[in-house]
PABABA-568817 format. One record per residue (C-alpha): residue in three letters; x, y, z. Coordinates in steps of 0.25 Angstrom, whole numbers, plus 5000, padded with zeros to 4 digits. Example, Ala and Ser with C-alpha at 12.3 -4.5 7.8 and 13.67 -1.06 7.14 Angstrom:
ala504949825031;ser505549965029;
REM end
This chain:
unk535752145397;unk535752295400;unk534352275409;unk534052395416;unk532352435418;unk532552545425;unk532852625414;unk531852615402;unk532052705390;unk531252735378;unk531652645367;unk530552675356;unk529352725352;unk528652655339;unk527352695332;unk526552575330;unk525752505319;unk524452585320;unk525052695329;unk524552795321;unk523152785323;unk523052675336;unk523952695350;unk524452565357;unk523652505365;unk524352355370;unk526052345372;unk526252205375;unk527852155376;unk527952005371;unk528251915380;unk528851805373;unk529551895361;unk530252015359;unk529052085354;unk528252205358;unk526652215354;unk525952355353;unk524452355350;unk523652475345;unk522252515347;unk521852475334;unk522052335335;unk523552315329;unk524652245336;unk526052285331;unk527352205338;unk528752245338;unk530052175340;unk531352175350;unk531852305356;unk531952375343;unk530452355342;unk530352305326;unk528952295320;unk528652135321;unk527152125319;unk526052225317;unk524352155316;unk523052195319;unk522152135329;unk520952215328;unk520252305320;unk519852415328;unk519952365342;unk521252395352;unk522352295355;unk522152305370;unk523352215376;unk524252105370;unk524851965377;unk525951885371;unk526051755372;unk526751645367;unk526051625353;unk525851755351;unk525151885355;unk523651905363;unk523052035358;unk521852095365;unk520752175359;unk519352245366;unk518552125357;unk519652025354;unk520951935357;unk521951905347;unk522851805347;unk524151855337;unk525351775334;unk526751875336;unk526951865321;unk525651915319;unk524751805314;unk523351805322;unk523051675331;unk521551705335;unk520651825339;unk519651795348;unk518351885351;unk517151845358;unk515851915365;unk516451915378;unk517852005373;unk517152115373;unk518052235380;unk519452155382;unk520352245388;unk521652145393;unk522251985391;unk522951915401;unk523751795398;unk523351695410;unk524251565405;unk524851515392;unk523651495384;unk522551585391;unk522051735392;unk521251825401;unk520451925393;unk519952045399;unk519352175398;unk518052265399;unk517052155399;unk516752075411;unk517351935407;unk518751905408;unk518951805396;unk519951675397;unk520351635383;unk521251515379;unk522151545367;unk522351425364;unk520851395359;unk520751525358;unk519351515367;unk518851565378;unk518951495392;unk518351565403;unk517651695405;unk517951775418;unk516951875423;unk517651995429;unk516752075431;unk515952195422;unk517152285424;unk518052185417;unk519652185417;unk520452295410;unk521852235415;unk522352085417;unk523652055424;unk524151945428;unk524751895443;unk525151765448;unk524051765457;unk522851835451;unk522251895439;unk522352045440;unk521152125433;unk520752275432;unk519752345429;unk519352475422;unk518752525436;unk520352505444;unk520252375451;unk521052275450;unk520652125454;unk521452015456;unk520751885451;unk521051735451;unk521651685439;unk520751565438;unk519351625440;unk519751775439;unk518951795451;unk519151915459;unk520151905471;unk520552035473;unk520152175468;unk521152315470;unk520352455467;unk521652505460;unk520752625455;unk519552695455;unk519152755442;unk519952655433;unk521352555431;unk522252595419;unk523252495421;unk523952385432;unk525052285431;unk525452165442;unk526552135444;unk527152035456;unk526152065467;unk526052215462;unk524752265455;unk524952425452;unk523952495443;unk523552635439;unk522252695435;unk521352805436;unk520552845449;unk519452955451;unk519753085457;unk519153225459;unk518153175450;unk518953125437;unk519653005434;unk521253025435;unk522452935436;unk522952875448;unk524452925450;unk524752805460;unk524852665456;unk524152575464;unk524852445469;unk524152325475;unk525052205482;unk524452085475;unk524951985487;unk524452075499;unk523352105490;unk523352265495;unk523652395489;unk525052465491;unk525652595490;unk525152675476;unk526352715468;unk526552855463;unk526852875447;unk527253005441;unk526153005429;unk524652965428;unk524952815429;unk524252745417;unk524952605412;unk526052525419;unk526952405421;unk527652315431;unk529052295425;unk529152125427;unk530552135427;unk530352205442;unk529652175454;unk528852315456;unk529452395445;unk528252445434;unk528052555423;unk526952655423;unk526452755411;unk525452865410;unk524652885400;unk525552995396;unk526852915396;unk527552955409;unk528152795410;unk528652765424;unk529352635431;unk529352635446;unk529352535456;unk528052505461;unk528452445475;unk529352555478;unk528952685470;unk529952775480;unk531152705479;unk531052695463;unk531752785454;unk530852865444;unk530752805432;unk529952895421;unk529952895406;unk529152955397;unk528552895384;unk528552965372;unk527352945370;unk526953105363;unk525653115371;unk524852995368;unk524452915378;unk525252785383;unk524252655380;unk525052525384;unk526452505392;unk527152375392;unk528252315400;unk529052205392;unk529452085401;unk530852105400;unk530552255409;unk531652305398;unk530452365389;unk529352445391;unk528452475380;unk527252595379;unk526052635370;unk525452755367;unk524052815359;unk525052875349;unk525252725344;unk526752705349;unk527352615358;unk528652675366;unk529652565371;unk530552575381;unk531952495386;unk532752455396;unk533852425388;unk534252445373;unk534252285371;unk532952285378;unk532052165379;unk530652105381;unk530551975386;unk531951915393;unk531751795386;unk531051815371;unk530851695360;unk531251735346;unk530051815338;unk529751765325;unk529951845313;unk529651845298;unk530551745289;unk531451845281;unk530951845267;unk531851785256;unk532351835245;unk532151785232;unk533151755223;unk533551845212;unk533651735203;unk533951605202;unk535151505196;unk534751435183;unk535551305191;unk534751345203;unk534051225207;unk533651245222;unk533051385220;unk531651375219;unk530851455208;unk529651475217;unk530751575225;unk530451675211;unk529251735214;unk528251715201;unk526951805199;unk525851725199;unk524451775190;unk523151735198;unk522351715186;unk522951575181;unk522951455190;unk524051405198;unk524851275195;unk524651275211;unk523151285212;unk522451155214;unk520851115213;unk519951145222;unk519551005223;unk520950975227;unk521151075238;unk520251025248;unk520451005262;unk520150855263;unk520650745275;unk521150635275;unk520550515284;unk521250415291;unk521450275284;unk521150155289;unk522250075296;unk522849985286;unk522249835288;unk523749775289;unk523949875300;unk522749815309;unk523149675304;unk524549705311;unk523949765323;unk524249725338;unk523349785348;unk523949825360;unk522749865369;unk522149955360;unk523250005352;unk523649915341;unk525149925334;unk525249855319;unk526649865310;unk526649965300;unk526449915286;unk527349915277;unk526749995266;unk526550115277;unk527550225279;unk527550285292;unk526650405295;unk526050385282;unk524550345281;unk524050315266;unk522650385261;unk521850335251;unk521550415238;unk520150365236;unk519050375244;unk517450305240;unk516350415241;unk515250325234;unk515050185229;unk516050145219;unk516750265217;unk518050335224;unk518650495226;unk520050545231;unk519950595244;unk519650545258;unk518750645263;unk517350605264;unk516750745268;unk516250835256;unk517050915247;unk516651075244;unk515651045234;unk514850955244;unk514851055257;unk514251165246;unk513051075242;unk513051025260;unk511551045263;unk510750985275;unk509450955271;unk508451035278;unk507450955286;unk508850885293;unk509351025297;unk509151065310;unk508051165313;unk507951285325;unk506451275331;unk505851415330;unk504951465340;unk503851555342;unk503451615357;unk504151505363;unk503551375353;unk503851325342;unk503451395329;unk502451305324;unk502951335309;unk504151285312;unk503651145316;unk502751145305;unk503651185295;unk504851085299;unk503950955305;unk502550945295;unk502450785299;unk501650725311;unk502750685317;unk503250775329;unk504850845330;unk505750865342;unk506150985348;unk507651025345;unk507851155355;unk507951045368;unk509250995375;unk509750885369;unk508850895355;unk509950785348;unk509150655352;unk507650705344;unk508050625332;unk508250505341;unk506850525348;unk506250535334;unk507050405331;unk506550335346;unk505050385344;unk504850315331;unk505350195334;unk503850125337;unk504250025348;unk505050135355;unk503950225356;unk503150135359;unk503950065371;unk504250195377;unk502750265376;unk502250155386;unk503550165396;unk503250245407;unk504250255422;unk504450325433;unk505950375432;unk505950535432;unk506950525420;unk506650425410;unk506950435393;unk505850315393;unk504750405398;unk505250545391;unk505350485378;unk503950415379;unk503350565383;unk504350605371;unk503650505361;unk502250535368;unk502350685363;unk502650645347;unk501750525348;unk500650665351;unk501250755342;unk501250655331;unk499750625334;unk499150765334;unk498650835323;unk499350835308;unk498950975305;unk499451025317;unk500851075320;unk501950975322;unk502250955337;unk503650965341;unk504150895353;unk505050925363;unk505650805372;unk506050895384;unk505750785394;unk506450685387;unk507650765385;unk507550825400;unk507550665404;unk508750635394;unk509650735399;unk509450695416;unk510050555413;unk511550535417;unk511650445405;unk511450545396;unk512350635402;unk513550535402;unk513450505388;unk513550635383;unk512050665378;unk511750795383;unk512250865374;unk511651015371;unk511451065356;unk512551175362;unk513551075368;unk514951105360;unk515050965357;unk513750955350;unk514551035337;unk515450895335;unk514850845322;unk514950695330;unk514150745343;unk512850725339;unk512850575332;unk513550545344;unk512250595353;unk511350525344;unk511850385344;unk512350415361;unk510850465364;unk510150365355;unk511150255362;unk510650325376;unk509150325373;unk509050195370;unk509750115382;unk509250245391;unk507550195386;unk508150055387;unk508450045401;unk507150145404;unk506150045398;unk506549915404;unk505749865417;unk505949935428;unk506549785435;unk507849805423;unk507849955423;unk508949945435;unk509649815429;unk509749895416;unk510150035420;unk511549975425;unk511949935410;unk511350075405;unk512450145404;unk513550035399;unk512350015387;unk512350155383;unk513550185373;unk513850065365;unk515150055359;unk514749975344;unk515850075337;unk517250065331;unk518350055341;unk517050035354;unk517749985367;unk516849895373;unk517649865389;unk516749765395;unk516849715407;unk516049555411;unk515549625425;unk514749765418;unk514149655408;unk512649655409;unk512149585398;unk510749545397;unk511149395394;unk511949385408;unk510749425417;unk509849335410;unk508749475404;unk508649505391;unk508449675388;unk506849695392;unk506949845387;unk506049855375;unk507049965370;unk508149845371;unk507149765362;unk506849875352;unk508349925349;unk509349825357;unk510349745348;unk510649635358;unk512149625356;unk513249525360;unk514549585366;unk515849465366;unk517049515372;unk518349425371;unk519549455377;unk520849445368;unk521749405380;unk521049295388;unk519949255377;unk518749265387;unk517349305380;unk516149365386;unk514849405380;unk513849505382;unk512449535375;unk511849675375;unk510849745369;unk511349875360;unk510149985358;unk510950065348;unk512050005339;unk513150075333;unk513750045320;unk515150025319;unk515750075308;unk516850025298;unk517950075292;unk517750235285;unk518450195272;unk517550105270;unk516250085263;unk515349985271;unk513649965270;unk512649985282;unk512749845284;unk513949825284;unk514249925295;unk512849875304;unk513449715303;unk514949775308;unk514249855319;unk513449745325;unk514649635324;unk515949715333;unk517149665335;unk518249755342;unk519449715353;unk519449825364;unk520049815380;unk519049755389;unk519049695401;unk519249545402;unk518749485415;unk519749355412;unk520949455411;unk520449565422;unk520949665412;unk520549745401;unk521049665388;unk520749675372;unk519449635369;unk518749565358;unk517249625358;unk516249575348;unk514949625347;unk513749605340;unk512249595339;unk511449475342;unk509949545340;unk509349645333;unk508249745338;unk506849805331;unk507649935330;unk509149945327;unk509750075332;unk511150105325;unk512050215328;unk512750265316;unk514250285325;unk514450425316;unk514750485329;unk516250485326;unk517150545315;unk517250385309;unk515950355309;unk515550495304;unk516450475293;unk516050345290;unk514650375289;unk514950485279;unk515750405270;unk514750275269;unk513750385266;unk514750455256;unk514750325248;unk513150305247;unk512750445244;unk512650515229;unk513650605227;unk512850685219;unk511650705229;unk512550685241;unk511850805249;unk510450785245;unk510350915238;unk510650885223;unk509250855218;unk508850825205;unk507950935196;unk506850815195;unk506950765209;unk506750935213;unk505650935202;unk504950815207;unk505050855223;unk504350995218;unk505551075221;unk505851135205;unk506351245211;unk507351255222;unk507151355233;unk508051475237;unk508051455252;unk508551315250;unk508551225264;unk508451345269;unk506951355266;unk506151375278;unk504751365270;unk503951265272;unk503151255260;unk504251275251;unk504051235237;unk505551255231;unk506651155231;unk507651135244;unk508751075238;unk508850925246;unk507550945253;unk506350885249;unk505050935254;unk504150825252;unk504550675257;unk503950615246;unk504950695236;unk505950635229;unk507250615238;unk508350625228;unk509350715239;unk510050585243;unk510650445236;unk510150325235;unk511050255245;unk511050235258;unk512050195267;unk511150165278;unk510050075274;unk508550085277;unk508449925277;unk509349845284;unk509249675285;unk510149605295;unk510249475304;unk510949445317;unk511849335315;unk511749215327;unk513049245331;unk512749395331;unk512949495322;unk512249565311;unk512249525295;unk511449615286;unk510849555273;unk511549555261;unk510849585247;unk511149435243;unk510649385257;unk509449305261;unk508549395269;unk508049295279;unk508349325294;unk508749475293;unk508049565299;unk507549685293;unk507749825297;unk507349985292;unk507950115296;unk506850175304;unk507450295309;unk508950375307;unk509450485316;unk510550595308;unk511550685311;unk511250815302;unk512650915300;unk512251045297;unk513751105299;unk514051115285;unk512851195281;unk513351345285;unk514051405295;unk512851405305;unk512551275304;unk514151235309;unk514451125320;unk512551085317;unk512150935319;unk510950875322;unk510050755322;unk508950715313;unk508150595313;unk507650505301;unk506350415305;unk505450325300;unk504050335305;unk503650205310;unk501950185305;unk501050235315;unk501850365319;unk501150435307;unk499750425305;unk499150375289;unk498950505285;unk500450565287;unk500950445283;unk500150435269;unk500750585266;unk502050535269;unk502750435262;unk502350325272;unk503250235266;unk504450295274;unk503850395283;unk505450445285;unk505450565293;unk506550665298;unk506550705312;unk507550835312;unk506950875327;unk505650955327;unk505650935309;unk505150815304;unk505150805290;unk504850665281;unk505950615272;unk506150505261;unk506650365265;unk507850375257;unk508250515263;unk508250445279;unk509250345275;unk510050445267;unk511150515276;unk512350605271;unk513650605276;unk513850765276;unk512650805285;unk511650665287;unk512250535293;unk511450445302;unk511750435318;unk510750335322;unk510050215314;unk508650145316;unk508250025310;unk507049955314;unk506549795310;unk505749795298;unk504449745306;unk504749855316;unk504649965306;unk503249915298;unk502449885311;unk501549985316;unk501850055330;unk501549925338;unk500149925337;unk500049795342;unk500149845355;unk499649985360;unk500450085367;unk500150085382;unk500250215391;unk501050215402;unk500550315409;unk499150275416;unk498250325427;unk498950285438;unk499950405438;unk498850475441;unk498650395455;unk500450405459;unk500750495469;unk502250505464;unk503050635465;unk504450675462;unk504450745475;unk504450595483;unk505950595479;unk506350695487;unk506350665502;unk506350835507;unk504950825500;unk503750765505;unk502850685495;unk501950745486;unk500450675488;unk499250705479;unk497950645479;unk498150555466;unk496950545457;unk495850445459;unk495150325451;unk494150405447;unk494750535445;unk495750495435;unk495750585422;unk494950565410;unk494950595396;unk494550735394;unk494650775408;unk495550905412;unk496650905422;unk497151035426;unk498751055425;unk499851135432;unk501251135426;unk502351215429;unk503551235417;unk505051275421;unk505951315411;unk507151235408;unk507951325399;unk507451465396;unk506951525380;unk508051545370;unk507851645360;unk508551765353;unk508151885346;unk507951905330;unk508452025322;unk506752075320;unk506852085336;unk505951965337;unk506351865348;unk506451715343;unk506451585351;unk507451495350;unk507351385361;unk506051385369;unk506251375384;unk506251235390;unk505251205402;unk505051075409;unk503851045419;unk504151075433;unk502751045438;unk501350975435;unk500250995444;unk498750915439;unk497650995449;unk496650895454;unk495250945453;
REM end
């Protein structure tokens, strides 16, 4: 090869796309192919091939902004505009563009490693973007003047700015190390090169702002300036040539092009050329990586090459660039004994009014997926476990790599469809609604408070709402659910302790506040409460933390459909052991707390691993105490535990009660009865690796587990926290519901007649009156309407009748069995996942939780419960709005956007007896707090302790007497609001305060 870069002469000048309006304003030499890009300052991006420069791709990044620099890298081409990144494959097919609020003047790129990017430009942040996920990493803050320039050196980052510095920063932080004042007035251009930096700007003198005739050179390892370097023109662009140590290319703004050797100027020859360019300012000058092309751009639009050498290349080592398939030519005609001609080669004109042979149904042209079969019963029959892989032979009716799918699927009682799918087809998501008292609702406020319209216009019943705008707002179901149970409230209004934290204490204050709301007056405004002290108690315990509870409403993962039935039946799992171990005797409370944390998950589903070890065994049998915790007694299911190992034959045994069961859940191809499923759940047999104290080892397991005792109340977890279980819930659903009134909206012209709703209304659910007299499709105004929105079967039952075998286990009565022995039971309360995602765009990636609840007698007084239908006394909890709702419609759940994530059944005598009245509440809380001298202060040693005079017999407080108060507020998290288009500010989260202080003045 004829190499000789001394020399460079002019090989071509060539008008670019758009040339004749725009001028070049980014040359960029591809570094993998033989391709040169040239961007204009309207947006277009035109590409040109080998030496002889042919037109390979021409496209259009923007539409009105300048291409301001391009990269190329190995799958494809970066392309920089002042708002946006564009990411173009060579061939010209876009990949991504990428603009953001903080891309607001980008000015240069740098390519920091294979698959990341530095962004810089007028704006203050220096942005690191993955181009892989297409994201943003990190954000840089350089500074308000920003980065013009980015170049790249093995040690630093090189930056400059528009005011002539040039810093040197780290490549990991970008931190400043070093900063060079190149220039006074302004930089126009630098390069690094080696341990070279040269640049050229402008500086000020006699007043005005002129170019510097010196090029200014810095040694990057002695970090010091040299020797400026002399140019013949107004130096305005310029070039290291790689191929060279010192070597680079400098250009004027009026085409003067010269090569000299930075390191030694006065021995170089002079090498000057100048570009054709007819007047118009040079833009952009490029060096290829070969040194054997030099490429520049000029305002008139054209882009002036110049070479080494006649066979001239880019790269020393280019890969092949891809290029269109030649098109082939169609046969002039065809043989009539021409059989392997196809006669789709002859084109034939086709008339769009009439119907292709080609065009199928639309009900055939659905996206629909196939689910995984079950594994065929001769497999498992076959199968040898190895561990916990299991290898079976494969059958011989199977071909490899081939799995069979069945053609049929049931989707209701007796009858069958083709398809596998369960979800809903076009016509279904059309008719999707939500009914409105389960959607979830923003609080409005006024001044600060709650808009007492609002309330009244969502919550009309005595019973009291909870605030949804705290941390952690996910668990107010649960607390409606826990409040209403009678011996729960009951057991933990008359705890009282001493431990700074404690859920026992907050959640009695918690039920203290609604026990006051519910008893104010009924033509008052409903009272919403907010359990602040609870939930500040909640989130300080490490338990909480470890099982993932604290979860914020703006957490990423709280947009996964399955996050918030898994919180539920976590917290409700948490709550109960957490009050469990907080109510027992202070003698047990330290015996107990070593067995809280092993008790908190239990593992009751499909596939659960269960390792157990005889030494962490603390069973209430083997210390000779039974469970004293009254929570134990109202909700434990006492169950037995039998371990056998498959090796050695040794059994153990444990016993151990189990607050909230979960349901273990059969095959999804299946259709199985409530019963069915609760008798499977509470008789488990699974083999999984344990240890074995006979072996010393861990070996395969035999486990057995099943229940021995039931409880007053019968806590179930519904196990839809996974795609399986999710799945199956929807498709036992699927198969009870009326496909005809499958959403609840479909209603009948009498049923609207009767409910007085003749004539629909034209907001809809989106009716925010609260007198409205018109028809709202599926919503019922009044609870004693008639409910024809759903079907008349349910999956889950409201009754349920069952024994405990002697040997353990639970049988549900059959129809043609004799009811003696079995115990009675009735759903009490029900907490729901809501999916709102499928509404409209805005309600995308929205879940919640609602509570169903059955009011025990003697939360409501006679009147409220004579207007309602006190036969039921079904209410909806859907946080601060309470509404009343039919029996049928609380056991009714919907596979689509309702299904059930926690269960309540109570004994039947449970649920008919008053709220203990054979026994009164007691008050913890008596006069002798009055006579403590306790302080939080004492725990500190640095502080001395706080004395007061306390109060005497006789001075004790009476009824009606006035004691003077000093409190002092500090705020938690500061007022949310935003501004409406009339100009009115409106509040959209009131500012959080907690008590820091509480002084009573004696007097």
């Amino acid at each position: 090869m004829d190499f000789n870069v001394g020399v460079f002469s002019e090989k071509s000048s060539i008008l670019i796309d758009g040339g004749d309006r725009f001028g070049v304003s980014a040359i960029h030499w591809d570094l993998q192919e033989e391709l040169l890009w040239v961007g204009n300052q309207g947006g277009h991006v035109t590409s040109y091939y080998g030496s002889s420069l042919h037109k390979y791709t021409s496209f259009q990044v923007h539409a009105s902004q300048e291409v301001r620099q391009m990269i190329s890298f190995d799958a494809g081409l970066l392309i920089v505009t002042p708002n946006t990144l564009r990411c173009q494959q060579r061939r010209g097919v876009p990949l991504f563009t990428y603009s953001s609020s903080t891309c607001e003047d980008l000015q240069c790129l740098l390519q920091t490693g294979p698959t990341t990017v530095l962004l810089g430009g007028h704006q203050p942040l220096v942005i690191e973007f993955d181009l892989v996920t297409a994201k943003e990493t990190t954000k840089f803050d350089v500074g308000e003047k920003g980065c013009a320039i980015l170049r790249r050196h093995p040690r630093f980052i090189c930056s400059g700015d528009a005011s002539g510095c040039v810093s040197l920063r780290d490549p990991r932080t970008l931190r400043e190390e070093h900063k060079f004042v190149a220039h006074t007035e302004s930089l126009s251009d630098f390069d690094v090169h080696n341990n070279l930096i040269v640049t050229c700007g402008f500086s000020s003198r006699q007043g005005g702002v002129v170019s510097d005739r010196f090029l200014k050179i810095y040694d990057v390892r002695m970090l010091r300036a040299l020797s400026p370097v002399p140019v013949v023109g107004e130096p305005f662009l310029l070039r290291f040539l790689p191929a060279f140590s010192s070597q680079l290319a400098v250009i004027s703004a009026m085409g003067q092009l010269q090569v000299l050797d930075a390191a030694a100027p006065a021995s170089s020859a002079l090498q000057l050329f100048q570009v054709n360019n007819e007047g118009a300012m040079c833009m952009a000058l490029e060096v290829s990586s070969s040194c054997q092309c030099l490429a520049v751009g000029d305002a008139g639009g054209y882009v002036h090459t110049f070479a080494s050498n006649a066979s001239a290349l880019f790269n020393s080592f280019s890969r092949p660039t891809e290029f269109a398939d030649p098109v082939e030519s169609l046969p002039v005609s065809i043989a009539m004994d021409d059989t392997t001609t196809p006669l789709t080669s002859i084109p034939f004109p086709l008339e769009h009014n009439s119907p292709l042979l080609s065009d199928w149904p639309e009900q055939f042209t659905r996206r629909r997926f196939r689910k995984v079969p079950p594994i065929d019963h001769a497999i498992l029959s076959n199968m040898r476990m190895v561990g916990t892989i299991g290898y079976a032979p494969s059958p011989a009716d199977h071909r490899p790599n081939q799995v069979a799918y069945s053609a049929e699927k049931r989707t209701q009682r007796g009858q069958k469809h083709s398809g596998t799918d369960s979800t809903h087809s076009k016509e279904d998501t059309e008719c999707y609604q939500v009914w409105k008292r389960y959607r979830h609702i923003e609080m409005r406020y006024t001044k600060g408070s709650l808009d007492e319209n609002e309330l009244a216009r969502y919550n009309s019943t005595p019973l009291c709402g909870l605030d949804n705008t705290l941390p952690y707002s996910y668990a107010n179901s649960l607390l409606q659910v826990l409040y209403f149970i009678p011996e729960l409230r009951h057991c933990l209004l008359e705890h009282s302790c001493n431990r700074e934290f404690c859920l026992a204490c907050e959640l009695s204050f918690l039920f203290h506040m609604l026990d006051v709301g519910r008893n104010q007056d009924p033509t008052s405004t409903p009272v919403t409460v907010q359990p602040s002290n609870f939930l500040r108690a909640f989130r300080t315990l490490p338990e909480a933390s470890a099982m993932g509870l604290l979860m914020a409403e703006n957490h990423p993962e709280i947009k996964i459909k399955s996050t918030l039935p898994r919180l539920a039946q976590s917290w409700a799992r948490f709550i109960l052991q957490q009050l469990s171990s907080e109510t027992l005797p202070q003698s047990k409370i330290t015996k107990e707390s070593t067995t809280i944390t092993s008790n908190l998950v239990e593992f009751n589903g499909e596939g659960a691993e269960n390792s157990i070890k005889p030494e962490r065994d603390v069973s209430p049998s083997e210390d000779g105490l039974s469970p004293v915790s009254p929570i134990s007694k109202l909700f434990g299911v006492e169950q037995e535990q039998i371990s056998r190992c498959t090796k050695c034959g040794s059994e153990n045994s444990k016993t151990s009660p189990v607050l909230l069961s979960s349901l273990t859940l059969q095959d999804v191809e299946d259709e199985h009865s409530f019963e069915h499923v609760l008798e499977k759940s509470f008789d488990v047999a699974s083999v999984t690796p344990a240890w074995c104290e006979v072996c010393q080892k861990y070996q395969a397991t035999q486990q057995r587990r099943r229940c021995l005792t039931l409880p007053p109340v019968l806590a179930l977890s519904c196990a839809n926290d996974t795609y399986k279980g999710f799945r199956f819930w929807s498709d036992q659903l699927q198969c009870f519901l009326d496909p005809e009134l499958f959403d609840g909206s479909d209603l009948t012209e009498g049923a609207s007649v009767q409910s007085g709703q003749g004539k629909p209304c034209r907001y809809g659910l989106e009716c925010t009156r609260p007198n409205c007299k018109f028809g709202h499709g599926g919503q019922p105004l009044s609870h004693s309407a008639s409910f024809t929105g759903i079907s008349s079967n349910h999956w889950v039952p409201s009754q349920l009748r069952f024994k405990v075998q002697p040997e353990g286990g639970l049988v549900c009565l059959k129809p043609d069995q004799n009811q003696e022995g079995f115990l009675s039971y009735s759903l009490v309360a029900a907490v729901c996942w809501i999916d709102e995602s499928k509404l409209d765009a805005k309600h995308h990636g929205k879940w919640h939780l609602v509570s169903t609840i059955q009011i025990p007698p003697g939360y409501l007084s006679s009147e409220t419960s004579s207007e309602e239908n006190n036969s039921s006394n079904w209410y909806v909890f859907n946080d601060f709005a309470v509404n009343p709702i039919n029996p049928e419609e609380a056991i009714s759940f919907f596979p689509d956007w309702k299904l059930p994530c926690l269960l309540f059944y109570s004994k039947k005598e449970t649920t008919n007896c008053p709220i203990l009245t054979d026994r009164p509440l007691s008050n913890p809380i008596t006069a002798d707090v009055f006579k403590e001298d306790k302080s939080l202060a004492q725990k500190s040693e640095c502080l001395q302790r706080i004395s007061f005079l306390p109060l005497a017999t006789d001075e004790m407080p009476g009824n009606g007497d006035l004691v003077a108060m000093d409190a002092e507020f500090v705020t938690l998290n500061q007022e949310e609001a935003e501004l409406r288009s009339d100009g009115k500010s409106t509040t959209v989260r009131p500012s959080q305060m907690s008590v820091a202080r509480v002084t009573v003045i004696r007097g």
